[in-house]
TORVEX-25150 format. One line per field, with one value per residue (C-alpha): x, y, z; residue number from 1; residue in one letter. Coordinates in steps of 0.25 Angstrom, whole numbers, plus 5000, padded with zeros to 4 digits. Layout:
// TORVEX-25150
px = X ... $
py = Y ... $
pz = Z ... $
pos = NUM ... $
code = a ... $
***
This chain:
// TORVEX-25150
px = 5328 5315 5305 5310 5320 5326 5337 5341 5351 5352 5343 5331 5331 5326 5324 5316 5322 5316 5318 5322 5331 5319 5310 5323 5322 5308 5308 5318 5321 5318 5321 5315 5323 5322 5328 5340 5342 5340 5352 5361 5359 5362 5375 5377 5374 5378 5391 5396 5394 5394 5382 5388 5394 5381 5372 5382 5383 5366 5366 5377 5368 5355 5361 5366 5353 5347 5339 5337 5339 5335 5326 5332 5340 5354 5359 5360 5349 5355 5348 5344 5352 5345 5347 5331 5327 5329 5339 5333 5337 5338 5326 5317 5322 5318 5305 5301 5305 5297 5286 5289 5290 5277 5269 5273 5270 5284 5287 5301 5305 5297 5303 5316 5314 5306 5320 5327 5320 5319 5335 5335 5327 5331 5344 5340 5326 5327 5324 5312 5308 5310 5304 5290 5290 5292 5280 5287 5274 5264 5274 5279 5262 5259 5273 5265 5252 5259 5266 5252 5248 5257 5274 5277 5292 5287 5279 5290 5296 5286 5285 5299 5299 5286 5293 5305 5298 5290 5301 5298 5287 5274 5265 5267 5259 5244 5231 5233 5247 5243 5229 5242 5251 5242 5236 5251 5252 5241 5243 5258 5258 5265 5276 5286 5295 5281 5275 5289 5291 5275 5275 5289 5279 5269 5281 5286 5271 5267 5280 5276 5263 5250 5240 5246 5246 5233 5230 5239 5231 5219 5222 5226 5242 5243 5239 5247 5259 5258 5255 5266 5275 5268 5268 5283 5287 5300 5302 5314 5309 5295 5293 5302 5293 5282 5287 5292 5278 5270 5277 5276 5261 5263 5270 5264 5276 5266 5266 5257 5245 5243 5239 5241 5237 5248 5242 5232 5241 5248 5234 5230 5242 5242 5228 5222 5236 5241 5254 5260 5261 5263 5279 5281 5280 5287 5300 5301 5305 5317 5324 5336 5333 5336 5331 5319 5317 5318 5308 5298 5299 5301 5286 5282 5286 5275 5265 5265 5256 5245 5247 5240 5250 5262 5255 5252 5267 5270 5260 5264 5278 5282 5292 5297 5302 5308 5315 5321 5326 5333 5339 5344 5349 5357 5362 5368 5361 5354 5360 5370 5370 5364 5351 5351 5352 5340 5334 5334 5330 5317 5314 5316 5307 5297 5299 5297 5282 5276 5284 5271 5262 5264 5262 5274 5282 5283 5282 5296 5301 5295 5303 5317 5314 5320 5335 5335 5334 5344 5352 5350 5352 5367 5371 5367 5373 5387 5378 5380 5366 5359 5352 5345 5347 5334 5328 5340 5337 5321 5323 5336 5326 5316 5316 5306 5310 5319 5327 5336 5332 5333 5346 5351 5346 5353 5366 5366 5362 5373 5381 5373 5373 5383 5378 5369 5354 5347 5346 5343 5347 5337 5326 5332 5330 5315 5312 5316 5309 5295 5299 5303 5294 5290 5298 5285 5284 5275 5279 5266 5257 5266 5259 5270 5274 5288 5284 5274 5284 5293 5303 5309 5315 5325 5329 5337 5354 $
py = 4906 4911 4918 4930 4932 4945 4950 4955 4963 4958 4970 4964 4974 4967 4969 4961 4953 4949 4935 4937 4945 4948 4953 4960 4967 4972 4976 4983 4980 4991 4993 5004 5014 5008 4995 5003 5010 4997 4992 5003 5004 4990 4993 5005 4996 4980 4984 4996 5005 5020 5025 5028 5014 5008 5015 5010 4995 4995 5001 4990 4981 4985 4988 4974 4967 4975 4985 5000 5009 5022 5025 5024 5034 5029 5036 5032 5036 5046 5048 5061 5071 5070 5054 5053 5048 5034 5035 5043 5048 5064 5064 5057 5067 5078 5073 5070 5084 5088 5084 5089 5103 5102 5097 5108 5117 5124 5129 5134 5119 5114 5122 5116 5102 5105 5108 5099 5089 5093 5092 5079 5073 5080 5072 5059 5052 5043 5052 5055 5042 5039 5053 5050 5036 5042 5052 5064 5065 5071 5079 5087 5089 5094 5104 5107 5113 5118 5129 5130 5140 5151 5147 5150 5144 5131 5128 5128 5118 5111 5109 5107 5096 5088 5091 5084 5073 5069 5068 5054 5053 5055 5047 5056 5067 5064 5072 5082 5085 5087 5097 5104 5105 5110 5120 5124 5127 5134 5144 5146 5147 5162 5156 5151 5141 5136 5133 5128 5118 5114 5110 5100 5094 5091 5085 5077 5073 5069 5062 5049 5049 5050 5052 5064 5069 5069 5073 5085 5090 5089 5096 5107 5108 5109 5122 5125 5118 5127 5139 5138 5140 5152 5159 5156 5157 5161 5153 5141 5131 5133 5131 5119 5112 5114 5110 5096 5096 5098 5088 5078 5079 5074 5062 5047 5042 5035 5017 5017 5020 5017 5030 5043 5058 5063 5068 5073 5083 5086 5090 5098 5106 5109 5112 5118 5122 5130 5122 5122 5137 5139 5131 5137 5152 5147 5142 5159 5164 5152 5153 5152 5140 5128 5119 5125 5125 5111 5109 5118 5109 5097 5099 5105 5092 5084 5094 5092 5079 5083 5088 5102 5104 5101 5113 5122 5122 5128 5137 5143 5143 5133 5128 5141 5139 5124 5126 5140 5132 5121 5131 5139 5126 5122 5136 5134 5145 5139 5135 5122 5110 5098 5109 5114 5098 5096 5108 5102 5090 5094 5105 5094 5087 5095 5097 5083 5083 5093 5089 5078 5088 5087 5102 5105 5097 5105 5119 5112 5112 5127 5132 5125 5114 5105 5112 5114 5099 5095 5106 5100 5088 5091 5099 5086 5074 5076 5075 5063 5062 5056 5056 5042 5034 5033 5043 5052 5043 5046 5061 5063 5053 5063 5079 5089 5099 5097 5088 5097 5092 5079 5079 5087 5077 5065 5075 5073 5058 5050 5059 5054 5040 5036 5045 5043 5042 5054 5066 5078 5072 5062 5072 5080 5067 5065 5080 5079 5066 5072 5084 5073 5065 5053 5042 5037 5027 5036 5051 5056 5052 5059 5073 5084 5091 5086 5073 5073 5079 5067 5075 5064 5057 5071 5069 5056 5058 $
pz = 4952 4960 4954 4959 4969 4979 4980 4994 5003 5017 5022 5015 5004 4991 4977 4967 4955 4944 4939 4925 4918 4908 4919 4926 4914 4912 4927 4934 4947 4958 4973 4983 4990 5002 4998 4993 5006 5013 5005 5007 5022 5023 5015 5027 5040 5035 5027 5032 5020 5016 5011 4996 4997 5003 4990 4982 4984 4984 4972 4967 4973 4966 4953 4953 4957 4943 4952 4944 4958 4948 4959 4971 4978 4979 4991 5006 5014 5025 5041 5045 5052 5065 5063 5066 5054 5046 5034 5020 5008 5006 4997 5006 5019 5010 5006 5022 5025 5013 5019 5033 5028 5018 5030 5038 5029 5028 5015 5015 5021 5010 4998 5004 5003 4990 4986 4990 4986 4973 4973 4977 4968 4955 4960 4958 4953 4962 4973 4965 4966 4982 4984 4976 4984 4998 4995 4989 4979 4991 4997 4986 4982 4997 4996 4982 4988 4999 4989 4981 4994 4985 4988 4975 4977 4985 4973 4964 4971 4974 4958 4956 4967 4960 4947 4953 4960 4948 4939 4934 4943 4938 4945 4957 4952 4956 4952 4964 4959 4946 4949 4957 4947 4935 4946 4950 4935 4934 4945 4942 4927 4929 4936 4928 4938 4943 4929 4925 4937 4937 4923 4926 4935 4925 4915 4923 4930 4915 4909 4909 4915 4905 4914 4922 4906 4905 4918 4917 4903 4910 4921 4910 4910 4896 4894 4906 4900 4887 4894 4903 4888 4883 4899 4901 4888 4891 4902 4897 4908 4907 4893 4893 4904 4898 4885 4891 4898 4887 4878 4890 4888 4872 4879 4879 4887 4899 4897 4908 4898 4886 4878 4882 4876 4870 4858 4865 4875 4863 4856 4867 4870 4855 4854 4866 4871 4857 4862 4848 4848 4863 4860 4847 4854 4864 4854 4852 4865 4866 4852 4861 4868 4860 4874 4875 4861 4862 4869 4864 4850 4857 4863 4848 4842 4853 4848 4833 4833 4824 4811 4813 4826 4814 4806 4819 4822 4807 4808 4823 4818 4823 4812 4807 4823 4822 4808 4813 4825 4817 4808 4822 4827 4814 4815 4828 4835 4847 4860 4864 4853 4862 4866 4849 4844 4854 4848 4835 4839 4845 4832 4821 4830 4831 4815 4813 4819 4814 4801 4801 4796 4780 4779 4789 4782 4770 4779 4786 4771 4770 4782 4779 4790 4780 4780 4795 4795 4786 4794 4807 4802 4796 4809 4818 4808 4817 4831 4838 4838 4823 4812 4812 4797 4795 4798 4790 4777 4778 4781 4772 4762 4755 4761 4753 4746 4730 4735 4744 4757 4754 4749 4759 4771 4761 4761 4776 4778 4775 4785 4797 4794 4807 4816 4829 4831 4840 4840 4831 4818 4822 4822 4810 4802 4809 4807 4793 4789 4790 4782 4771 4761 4767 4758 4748 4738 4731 4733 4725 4740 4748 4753 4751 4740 4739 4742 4729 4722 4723 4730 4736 4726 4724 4739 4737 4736 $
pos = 1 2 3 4 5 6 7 8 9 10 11 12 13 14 15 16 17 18 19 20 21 22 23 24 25 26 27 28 29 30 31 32 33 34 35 36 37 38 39 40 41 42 43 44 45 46 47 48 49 50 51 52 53 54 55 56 57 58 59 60 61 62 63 64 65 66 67 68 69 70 71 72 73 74 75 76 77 78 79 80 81 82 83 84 85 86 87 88 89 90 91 92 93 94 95 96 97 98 99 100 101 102 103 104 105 106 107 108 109 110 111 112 113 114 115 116 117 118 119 120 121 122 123 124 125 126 127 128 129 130 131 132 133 134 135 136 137 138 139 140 141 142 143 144 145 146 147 148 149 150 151 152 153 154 155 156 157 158 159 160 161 162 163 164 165 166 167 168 169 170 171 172 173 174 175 176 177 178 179 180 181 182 183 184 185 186 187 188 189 190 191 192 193 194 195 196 197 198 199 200 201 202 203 204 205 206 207 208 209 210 211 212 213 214 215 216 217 218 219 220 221 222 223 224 225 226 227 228 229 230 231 232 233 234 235 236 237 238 239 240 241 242 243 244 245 246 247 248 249 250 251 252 253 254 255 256 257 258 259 260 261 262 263 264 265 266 267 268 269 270 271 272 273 274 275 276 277 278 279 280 281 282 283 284 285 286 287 288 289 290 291 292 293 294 295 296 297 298 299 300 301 302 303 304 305 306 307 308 309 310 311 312 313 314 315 316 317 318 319 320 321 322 323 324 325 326 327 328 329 330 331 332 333 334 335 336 337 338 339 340 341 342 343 344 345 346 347 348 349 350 351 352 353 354 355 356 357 358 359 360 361 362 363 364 365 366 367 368 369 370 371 372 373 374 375 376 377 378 379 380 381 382 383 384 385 386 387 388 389 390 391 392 393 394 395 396 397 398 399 400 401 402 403 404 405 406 407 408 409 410 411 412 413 414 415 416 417 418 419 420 421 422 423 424 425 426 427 428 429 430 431 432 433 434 435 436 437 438 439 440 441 442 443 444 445 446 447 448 449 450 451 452 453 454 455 456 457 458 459 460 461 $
code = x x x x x x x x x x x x x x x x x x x x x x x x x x x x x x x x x x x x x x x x x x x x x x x x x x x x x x x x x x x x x x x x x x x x x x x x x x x x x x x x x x x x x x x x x x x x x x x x x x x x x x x x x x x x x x x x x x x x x x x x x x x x x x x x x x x x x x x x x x x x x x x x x x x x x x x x x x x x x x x x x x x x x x x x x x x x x x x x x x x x x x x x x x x x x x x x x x x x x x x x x x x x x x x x x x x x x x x x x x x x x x x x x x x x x x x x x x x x x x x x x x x x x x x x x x x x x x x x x x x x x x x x x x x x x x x x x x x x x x x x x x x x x x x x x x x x x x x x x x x x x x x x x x x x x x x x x x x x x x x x x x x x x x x x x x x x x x x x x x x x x x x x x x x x x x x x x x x x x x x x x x x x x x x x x x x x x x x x x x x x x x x x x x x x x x x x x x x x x x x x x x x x x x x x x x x x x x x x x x x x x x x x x x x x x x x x x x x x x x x x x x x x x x x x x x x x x x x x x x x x x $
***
């Protein structure tokens, strides 16, 4: 066999196959959208097929050859009405009459294909994909300034178009659209839709991509980002962007480089940002909310990393919050099942981190975190989603207190032993383990009080 051969239709279209089933592996193999076409029109003109039939037998085609067609827009490219123009897909057409219109400087056309191509590609990624190759990036920037002039509504879509288009996509932002977007922020901060849609931009422009982080902090969307909480406070969709935003700036999710500043972003949004008491006020005004809620803890959890961040959430009340939230969750008082089990998985999460702070650790015992655990945990042992054995055993192993909790969490273990492994019961067991004395071989070093008192040796059965 040669060292690498090519497999071909007639037309000429070609894609590239690796030689061994171990590279074939590493490497997925890929085609562009014009190869795909080129296969389907030959389907139409050589064998006399239908469009649908003609997309389907290059798909079969592909698929067999081992070639991922997630990007490619599986669809038949269709003529123009006047028949002027060659064959194209419907995304294309609507990104070159983009660009007409913008160039004209015609706004109402523009808000139209604004629209609609926001429609289109929120239907498939793959239009996303074959947008950004034909140049979608630069037209949807020169539609962007064009609304700066003071087209409050072009704006909007304008945003919601970048937001869409860079869904995945975060190399297209470059340095000019990310001096616009924090100015767009800036200037719009009173205007809920705009801030809302501005800081979707900014999530999904940073997923993935460490240095649009960095660039992004310093540009100065931090402050911006919790700002944006404490002015639209009771604005559901605001303050769960901003939340998804703020926890993507605690990621380190980029392989590209080796190191990012995770803990640094998350250092300044606490310290220079008061972001800590910024997402426990804003738990107040959505009691009701378990989704929102959600992500409010969620983004809390990111933020204990240092041991006086654990100790700044107890004393902003922040745990008087999460336990009262575990206890309304046990007592079925918020919302639908699946948003009140991810409700308590995010609270005992959040539990769990600030439980690294050896004086939270007993104020969690202080404030009855310890029942709402063991409560959670009973309530979710007949979910399909489960308590791991391991971690069951090393939470049920050694609770503080007299013996009480520990023997409570032993009274549920053997209960969940056949059950799955996700899932709130898997943060129940993770929140409760750092409450409990960490198993020693001399219980006299360890630093709690019911730890030096021996206290678990009373929790075995």
């Amino acid at each position: 066999m040669s060292e690498r051969c090519r497999c071909k239709y007639s037309s000429g279209a070609s894609i590239d196959c690796m030689p061994t089933s171990t590279q074939a592996k590493m490497v997925s193999k890929r085609i562009a959208q014009e190869t795909f076409d080129a296969a389907v029109r030959e389907n139409i003109e050589e064998f006399a097929m239908g469009p649908d039939e003609a997309v389907k037998e290059a798909v079969e085609q592909f698929e067999s050859q081992g070639v991922d067609l997630s990007n490619i827009v599986k669809t038949a490219p269709k003529v123009s009405a006047d028949g002027s123009q060659e064959p194209t897909h419907d995304i294309l057409q609507t990104l070159s009459d983009l660009q007409e219109s913008v160039a004209s400087s015609r706004p109402q056309e523009v808000s139209a294909y604004l629209t609609r191509f926001c429609d289109q590609c929120k239907q498939d990624k793959a239009c996303r994909f074959l947008a950004a190759q034909k140049g979608a990036y630069p037209i949807i920037f020169t539609a962007w300034k064009l609304a700066t002039a003071g087209d409050q509504g072009l704006l909007l879509q304008s945003l919601n178009a970048l937001s869409v288009l860079t869904d995945g996509q975060p190399d297209l932002l470059d340095t000019q659209g990310l001096q616009l977007l924090v100015a767009t922020l800036t200037r719009n901060a009173d205007e809920a839709d705009l801030t809302c849609s501005g800081i979707r931009c900014v999530r999904h422009a940073c997923l993935k991509h460490e240095q649009n982080r960095q660039d992004l902090v310093k540009a100065g969307v931090l402050p911006l980002l919790t700002g944006a909480i404490t002015h639209h406070g009771h604005h559901a969709d605001v303050v769960r962007e901003a939340c998804c935003a703020l926890r993507v700036m605690t990621f380190d999710d980029d392989i590209r480089v080796p190191f990012g500043h995770a803990h640094n972003h998350a250092k300044m949004i606490v310290q220079e940002n008061k972001g800590l008491k910024v997402l426990i006020e804003a738990t107040k005004a959505f009691l009701d909310n378990p989704g929102i809620l959600s992500e409010l803890c969620g983004t809390l959890s990111r933020l204990a990393i240092r041991n006086e961040f654990c100790q700044e959430v107890v004393d902003l009340g922040g745990l008087s919050i999460l336990v009262s939230l575990l206890a309304d969750c046990n007592d079925h008082q918020m919302g639908d099942q699946s948003s009140v089990q991810e409700l308590v998985k995010q609270v005992l999460s959040t539990l769990r981190a600030i439980a690294g702070n050896d004086d939270v650790k007993d104020a969690i015992v202080r404030a009855g975190g310890t029942e709402s655990i063991v409560a959670a945990m009973t309530q979710h042992l007949t979910s399909p989603q489960e308590l791991p054995e391991t971690h069951g055993r090393e939470a049920a192993g050694c609770s503080p207190g007299v013996g009480g909790h520990g023997r409570m969490l032993w009274g549920v273990y053997p209960l969940h032993l056949s059950l799955p492994v996700t899932g709130p019961c898997r943060c129940v067991s993770r929140a409760a383990r750092p409450c409990a004395s960490w198993p020693c071989v001399n219980p006299t070093t360890a630093a709690s009080s019911w730890r030096v008192a021996g206290l678990w040796q009373h929790c075995r059965p």
